[in-house]
C-alpha positions in Angstrom: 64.8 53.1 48.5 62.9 49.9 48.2 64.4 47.1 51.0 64.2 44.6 48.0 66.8 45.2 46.4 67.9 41.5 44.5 65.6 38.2 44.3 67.6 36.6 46.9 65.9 38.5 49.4 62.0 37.5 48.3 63.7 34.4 48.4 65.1 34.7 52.1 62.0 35.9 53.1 59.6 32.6 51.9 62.6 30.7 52.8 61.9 31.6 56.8 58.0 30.8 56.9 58.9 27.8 55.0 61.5 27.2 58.0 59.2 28.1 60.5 56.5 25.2 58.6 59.9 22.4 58.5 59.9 23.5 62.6 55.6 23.2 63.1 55.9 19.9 61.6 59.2 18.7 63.4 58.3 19.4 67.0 55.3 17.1 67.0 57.1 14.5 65.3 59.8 14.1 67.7 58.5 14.9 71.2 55.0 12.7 69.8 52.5 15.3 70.0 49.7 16.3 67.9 50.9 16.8 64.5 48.6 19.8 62.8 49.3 19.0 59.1 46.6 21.4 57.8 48.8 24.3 59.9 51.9 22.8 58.3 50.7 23.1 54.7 49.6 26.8 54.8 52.5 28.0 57.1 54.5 25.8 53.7 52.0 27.6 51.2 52.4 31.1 53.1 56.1 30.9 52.6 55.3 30.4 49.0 52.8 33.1 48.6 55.5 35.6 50.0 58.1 35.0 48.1 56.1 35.5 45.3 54.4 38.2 46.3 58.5 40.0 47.7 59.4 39.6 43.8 56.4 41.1 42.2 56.3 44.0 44.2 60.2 44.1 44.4 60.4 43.8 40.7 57.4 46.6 40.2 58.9 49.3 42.3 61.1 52.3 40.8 64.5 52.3 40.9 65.2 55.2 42.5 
């Protein structure tokens, strides 16, 4: 049995690096530190690239 079962979880699952980007940006910004934004927009892009990449092999798998 594939753990994919519905879209909503390729979703979930770019949904938390894109979460885990919204925290890596937020931190900085409020305590005043050094704000990485090139590790901001590839943790964003990641989260992305996952969600895709949870569908396509979600949607490519048997059914069985």
């Amino acid at each position: 049995m594939h753990p994919l079962r519905h879209p909503r979880y390729a979703i979930a699952l770019g949904a938390m690096f894109v979460l885990i980007a919204v925290v890596y940006y937020a931190v900085p910004a409020i305590t005043g530190g050094h704000l990485d934004w090139s590790g901001t927009v590839m943790l964003g892009a990641l989260g992305i690239a996952m969600a895709l990449m949870a569908y396509v092999l979600m949607a490519g798998s048997p059914n069985d």
